[in-house]
N, C-alpha and C positions, 0 to 999 in steps of 0.2 A: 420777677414776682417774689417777693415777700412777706410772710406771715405770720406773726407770734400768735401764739393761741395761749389762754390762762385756764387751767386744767384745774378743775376743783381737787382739793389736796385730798380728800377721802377717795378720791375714784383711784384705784388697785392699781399694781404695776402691771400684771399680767393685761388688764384691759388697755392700759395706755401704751403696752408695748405692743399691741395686738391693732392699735390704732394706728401709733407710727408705721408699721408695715403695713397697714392696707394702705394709706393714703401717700406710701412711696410707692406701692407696687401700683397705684393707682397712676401715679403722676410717671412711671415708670414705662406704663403701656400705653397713653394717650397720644394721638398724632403729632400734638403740636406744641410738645414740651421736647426741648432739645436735648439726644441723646447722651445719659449720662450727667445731665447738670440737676436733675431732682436731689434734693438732702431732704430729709427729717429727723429730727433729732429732739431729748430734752435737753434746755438750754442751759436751762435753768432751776433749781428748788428755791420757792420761798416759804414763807411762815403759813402763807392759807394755800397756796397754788404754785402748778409746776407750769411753767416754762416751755411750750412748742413749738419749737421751731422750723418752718416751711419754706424751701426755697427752690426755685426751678426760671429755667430761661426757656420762653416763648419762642416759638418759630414763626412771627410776625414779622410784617414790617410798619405797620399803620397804626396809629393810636387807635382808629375804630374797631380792626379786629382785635389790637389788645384790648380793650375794653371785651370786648362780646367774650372772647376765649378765657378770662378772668374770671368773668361772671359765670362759665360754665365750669371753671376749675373751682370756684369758691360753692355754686351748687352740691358741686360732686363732694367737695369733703366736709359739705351740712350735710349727708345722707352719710357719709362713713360714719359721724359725729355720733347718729343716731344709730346706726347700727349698732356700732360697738358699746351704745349704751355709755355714752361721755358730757359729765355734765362739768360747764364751760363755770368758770370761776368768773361771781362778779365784784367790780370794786367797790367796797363800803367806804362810807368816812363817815366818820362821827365826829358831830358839830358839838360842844361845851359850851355851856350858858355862863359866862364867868361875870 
């Protein structure tokens, strides 16, 4: 499992460091993330948004449980998202009339 996350750039470092640990301490205690392979980290700084990065190896063997156990790891860190008060960075583009 793999996941960038784009971090709106005003959201503080104390908060975004406060997110990386819950959602490794999260994926850290869960049954069916295999011990020791959760990462989180920032990957990345851009111009508007930072970079987070999510990684962990499933103790599945089925595309169906991976599927169901995915969708309850992506639950879990839209409910850390909110807790910690983390607003997710969207992508603009702007079109020119030329």
């Amino acid at each position: 499992r793999v996941s960038d996350l784009q971090v709106d750039f005003d959201t503080s470092l104390a908060k975004l460091s406060n997110f990386e640990h819950s959602v490794l301490d999260f994926l850290n205690n869960y049954d069916m993330v295999v011990e020791q392979s959760a990462n989180v980290f920032l990957k990345q700084i851009n111009s508007d948004d930072y970079n987070i990065h999510i990684y962990c190896y499933l103790n599945v063997t089925g595309f169906d449980q991976f599927c169901i156990e995915k969708g309850k790891l992506n639950y879990e860190i839209m409910n850390i998202i909110k807790q910690n008060d983390i607003k997710l960075a969207l992508e603009t583009m702007e079109i020119k009339n030329t």
